[in-house]
C-alpha positions as CSV (number, residue, x, y, z in Angstrom):
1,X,-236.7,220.6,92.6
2,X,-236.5,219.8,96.6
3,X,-237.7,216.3,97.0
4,X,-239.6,215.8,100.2
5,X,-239.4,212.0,101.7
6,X,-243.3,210.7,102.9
7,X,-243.4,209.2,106.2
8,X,-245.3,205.9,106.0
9,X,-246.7,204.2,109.1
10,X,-245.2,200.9,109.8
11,X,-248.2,199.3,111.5
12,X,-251.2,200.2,108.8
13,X,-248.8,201.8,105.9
14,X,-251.2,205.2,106.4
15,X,-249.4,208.6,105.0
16,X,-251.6,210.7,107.3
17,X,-249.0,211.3,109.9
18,X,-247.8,214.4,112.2
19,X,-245.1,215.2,114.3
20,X,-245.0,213.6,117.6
21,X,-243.8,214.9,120.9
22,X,-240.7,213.2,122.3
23,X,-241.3,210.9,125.7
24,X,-238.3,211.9,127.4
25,X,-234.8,213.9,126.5
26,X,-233.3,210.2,127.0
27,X,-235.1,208.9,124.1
28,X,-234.5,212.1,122.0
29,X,-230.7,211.3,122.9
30,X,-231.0,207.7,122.2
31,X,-232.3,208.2,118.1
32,X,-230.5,211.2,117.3
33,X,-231.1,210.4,113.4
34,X,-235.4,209.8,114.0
35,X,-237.8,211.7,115.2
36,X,-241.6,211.2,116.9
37,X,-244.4,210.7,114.5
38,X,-248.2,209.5,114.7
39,X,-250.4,208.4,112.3
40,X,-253.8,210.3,111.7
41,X,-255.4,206.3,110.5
42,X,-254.2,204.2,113.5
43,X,-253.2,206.7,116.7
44,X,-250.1,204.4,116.2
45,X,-246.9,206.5,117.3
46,X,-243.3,205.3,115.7
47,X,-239.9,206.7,115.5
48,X,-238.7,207.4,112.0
49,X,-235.7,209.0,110.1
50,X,-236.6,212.6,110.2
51,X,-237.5,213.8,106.2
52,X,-235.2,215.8,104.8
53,X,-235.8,218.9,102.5
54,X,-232.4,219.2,100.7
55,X,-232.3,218.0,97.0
56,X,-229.6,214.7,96.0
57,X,-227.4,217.2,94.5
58,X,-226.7,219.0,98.1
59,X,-227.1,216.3,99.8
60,X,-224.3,214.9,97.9
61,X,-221.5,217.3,96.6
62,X,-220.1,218.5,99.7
63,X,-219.6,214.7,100.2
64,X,-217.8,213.9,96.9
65,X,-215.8,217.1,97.1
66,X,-214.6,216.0,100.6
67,X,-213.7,212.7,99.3
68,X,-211.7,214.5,96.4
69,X,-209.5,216.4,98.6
70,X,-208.8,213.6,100.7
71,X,-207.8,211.4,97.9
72,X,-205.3,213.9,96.3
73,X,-203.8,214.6,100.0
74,X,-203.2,210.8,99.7
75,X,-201.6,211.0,96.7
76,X,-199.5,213.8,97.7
77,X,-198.5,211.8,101.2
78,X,-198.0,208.6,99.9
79,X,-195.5,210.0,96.6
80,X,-193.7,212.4,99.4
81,X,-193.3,209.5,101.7
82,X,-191.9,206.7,98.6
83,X,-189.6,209.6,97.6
84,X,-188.0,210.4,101.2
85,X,-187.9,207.2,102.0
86,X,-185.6,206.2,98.8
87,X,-183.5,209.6,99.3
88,X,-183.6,209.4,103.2
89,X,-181.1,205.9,104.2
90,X,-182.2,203.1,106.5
91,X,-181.0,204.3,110.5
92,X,-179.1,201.5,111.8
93,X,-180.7,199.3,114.4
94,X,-181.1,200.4,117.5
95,X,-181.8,198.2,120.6
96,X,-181.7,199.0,124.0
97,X,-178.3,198.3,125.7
98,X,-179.7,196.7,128.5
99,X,-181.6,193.8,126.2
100,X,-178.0,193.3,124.2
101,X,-176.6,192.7,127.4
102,X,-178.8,190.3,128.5
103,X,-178.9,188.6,125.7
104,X,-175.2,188.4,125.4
105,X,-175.3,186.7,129.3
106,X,-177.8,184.0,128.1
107,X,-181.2,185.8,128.6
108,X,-183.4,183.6,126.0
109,X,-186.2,186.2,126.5
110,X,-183.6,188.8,125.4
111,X,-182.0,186.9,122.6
112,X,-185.7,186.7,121.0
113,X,-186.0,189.7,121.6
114,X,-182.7,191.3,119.3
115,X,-183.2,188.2,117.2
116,X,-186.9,189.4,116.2
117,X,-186.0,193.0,115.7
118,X,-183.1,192.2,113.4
119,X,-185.8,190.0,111.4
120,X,-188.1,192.9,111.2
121,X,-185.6,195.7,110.6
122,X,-186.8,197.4,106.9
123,X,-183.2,196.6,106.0
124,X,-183.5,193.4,105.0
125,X,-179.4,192.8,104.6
126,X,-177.6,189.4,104.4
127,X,-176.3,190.9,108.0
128,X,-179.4,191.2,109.6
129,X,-180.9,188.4,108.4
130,X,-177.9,185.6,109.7
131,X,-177.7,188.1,113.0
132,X,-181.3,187.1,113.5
133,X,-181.3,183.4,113.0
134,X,-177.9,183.2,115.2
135,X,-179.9,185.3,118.1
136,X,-183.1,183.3,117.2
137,X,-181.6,179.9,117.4
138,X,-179.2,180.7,121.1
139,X,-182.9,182.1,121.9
140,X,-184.3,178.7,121.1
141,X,-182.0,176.0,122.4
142,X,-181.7,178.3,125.9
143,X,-185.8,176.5,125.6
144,X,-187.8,179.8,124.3
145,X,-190.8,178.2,122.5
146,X,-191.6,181.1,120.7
147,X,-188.3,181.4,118.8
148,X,-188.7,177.7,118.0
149,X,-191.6,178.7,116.2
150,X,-190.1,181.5,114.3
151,X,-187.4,179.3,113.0
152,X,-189.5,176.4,112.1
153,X,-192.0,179.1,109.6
154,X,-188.9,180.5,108.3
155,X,-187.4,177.2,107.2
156,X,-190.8,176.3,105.8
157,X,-191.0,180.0,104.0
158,X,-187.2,180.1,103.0
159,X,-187.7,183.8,103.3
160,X,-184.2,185.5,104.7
161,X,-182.8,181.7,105.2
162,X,-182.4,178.8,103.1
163,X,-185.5,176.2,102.9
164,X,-185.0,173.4,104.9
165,X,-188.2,171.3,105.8
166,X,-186.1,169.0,108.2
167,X,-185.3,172.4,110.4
168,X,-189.0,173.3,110.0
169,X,-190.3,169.7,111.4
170,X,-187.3,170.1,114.6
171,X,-188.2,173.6,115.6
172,X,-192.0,173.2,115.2
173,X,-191.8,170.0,117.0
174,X,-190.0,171.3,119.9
175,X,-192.1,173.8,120.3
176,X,-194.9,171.5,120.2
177,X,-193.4,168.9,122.6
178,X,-193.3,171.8,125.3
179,X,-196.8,172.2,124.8
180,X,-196.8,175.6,123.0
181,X,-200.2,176.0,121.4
182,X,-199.1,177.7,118.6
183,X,-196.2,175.0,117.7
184,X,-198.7,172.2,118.5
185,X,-200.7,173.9,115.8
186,X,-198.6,174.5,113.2
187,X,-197.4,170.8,113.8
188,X,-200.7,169.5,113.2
189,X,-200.6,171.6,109.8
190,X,-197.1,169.5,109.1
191,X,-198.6,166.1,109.4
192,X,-201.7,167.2,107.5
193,X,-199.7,168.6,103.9
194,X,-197.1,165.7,104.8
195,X,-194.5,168.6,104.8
196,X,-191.3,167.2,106.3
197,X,-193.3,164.4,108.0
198,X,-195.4,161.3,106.0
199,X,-198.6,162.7,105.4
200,X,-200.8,161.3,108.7
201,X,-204.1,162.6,109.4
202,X,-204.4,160.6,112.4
203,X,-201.6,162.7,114.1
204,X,-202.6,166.1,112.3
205,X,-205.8,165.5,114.5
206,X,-204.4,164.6,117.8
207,X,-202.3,168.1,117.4
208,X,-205.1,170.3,116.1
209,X,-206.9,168.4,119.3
210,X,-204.3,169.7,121.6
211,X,-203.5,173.0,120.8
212,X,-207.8,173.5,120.7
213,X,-207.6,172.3,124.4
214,X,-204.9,174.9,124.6
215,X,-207.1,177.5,123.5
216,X,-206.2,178.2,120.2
217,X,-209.1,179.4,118.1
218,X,-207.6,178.5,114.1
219,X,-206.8,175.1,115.7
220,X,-210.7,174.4,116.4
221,X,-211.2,175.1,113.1
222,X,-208.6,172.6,111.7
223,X,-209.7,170.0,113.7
224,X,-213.2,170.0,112.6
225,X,-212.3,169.8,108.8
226,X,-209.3,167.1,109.5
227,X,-211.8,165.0,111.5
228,X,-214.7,165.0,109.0
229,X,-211.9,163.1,106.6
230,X,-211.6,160.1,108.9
231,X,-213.1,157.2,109.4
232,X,-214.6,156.4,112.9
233,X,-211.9,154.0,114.0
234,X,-209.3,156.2,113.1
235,X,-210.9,159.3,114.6
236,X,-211.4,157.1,117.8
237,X,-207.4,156.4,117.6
238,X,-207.1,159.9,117.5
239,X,-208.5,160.9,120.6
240,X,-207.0,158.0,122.1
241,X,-203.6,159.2,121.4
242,X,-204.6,162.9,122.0
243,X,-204.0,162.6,126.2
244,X,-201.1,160.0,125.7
245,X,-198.4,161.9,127.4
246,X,-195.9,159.5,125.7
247,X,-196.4,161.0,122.9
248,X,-195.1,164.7,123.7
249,X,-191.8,163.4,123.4
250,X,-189.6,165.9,122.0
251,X,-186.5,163.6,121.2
252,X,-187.4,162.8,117.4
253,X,-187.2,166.6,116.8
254,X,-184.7,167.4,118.6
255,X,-182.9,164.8,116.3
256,X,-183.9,166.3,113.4
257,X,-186.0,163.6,111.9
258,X,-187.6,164.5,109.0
259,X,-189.2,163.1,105.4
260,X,-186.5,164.9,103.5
């Protein structure tokens, strides 16, 4: 049985309705998927999707057989891809000779550089991992903030290195201390879980404060839900110590001090 959709009137809900013209070829283009109609009741004219004479069951199959074929071509890719991949062996790395170079001569853009793409080679060896760190870390005391941050997440994971929360509050803090909104974030997320550091909201806040002024979106976020914990003296303090520029002092990471 074809099934024929009624077209209903919006303004008076009439079912007396004809075919409209179009009022220009820019409206036709505009509603590809409607078409004109008036109502015979109201005179009221109205765009609406055009009624279609197929039944469910054509409407439909061509659409689940589609979806079948493209599911066992998934199936077919994904098993030939997990099976060459375990026959097929992991190609060495390969980096561009002129960014070893530079990184060998000092470069701390370089020596993020090679030390990120040994971190993210599929290989996940012993040798990758302790190249990475070695090229993250000349990366990070040559002052590249965004190595400092990758060291201080992986000492806080303890994924490829060992844990060490004392490395995760000096890298972090570094990072923040030269204003890097991301460090400045992630060290506001320190003082909030008390990880490495005493737990201190107050300073979780002025941190989250900072990196927002930097620009960073999750920090906004953070700031909101750390300051709705604090009572208005302490939130005043807060903001107090938010634009005291004594306080960017990097030396107490750079030491290393941390809540073991």
């Amino acid at each position: 049985m074809l099934l024929q959709r009624k077209i209903v009137c919006p303004t008076c809900n009439g079912s007396r309705c004809r075919k409209s013209r179009w009022l220009s070829p820019d409206e036709k283009k505009k509603y590809p998927e409607n078409g004109p109609f008036r109502c015979l009741d109201c005179s009221q004219r109205f765009l609406s999707v055009k009624p279609s004479s197929l039944s469910p069951t054509l409407i439909f199959a061509p659409i689940a057989l589609v979806i079948l074929l493209v599911a066992i071509a998934a199936t077919y890719w994904l098993t030939r891809t997990e099976t060459s991949s375990l026959d097929t062996p992991v190609s060495a790395l390969e980096v561009e000779p002129e960014i070893k170079e530079a990184a060998e001569a000092g470069d701390a853009g370089a020596q993020f550089t090679l030390g990120n793409a040994l971190l993210q080679n599929p290989a996940h060896t012993p040798e990758n991992s302790l190249g990475a760190v070695r090229w993250l870390e000349k990366s990070a005391e040559n002052g590249n903030t965004e190595a400092m941050i990758v060291l201080g997440r992986l000492s806080q994971s303890g994924v490829g290195i060992l844990q060490n929360f004392c490395n995760t509050v000096k890298w972090i803090g570094m990072a923040a201390a030269r204003r890097n909104h991301e460090g400045m974030l992630e060290l506001g997320r320190l003082y909030r879980d008390g990880i490495g550091v005493d737990r201190d909201p107050v300073r979780a806040y002025v941190w989250f404060n900072r990196a927002a002024a930097a620009h960073n979106i999750d920090a906004v976020r953070e700031r909101e839900n750390i300051a709705h914990t604090l009572a208005p003296y302490d939130l005043k303090e807060a903001q107090r110590l938010s634009s005291a520029p004594d306080s960017y002092s990097d030396k107490p990471f750079e030491r290393s001090a941390c809540k073991g």
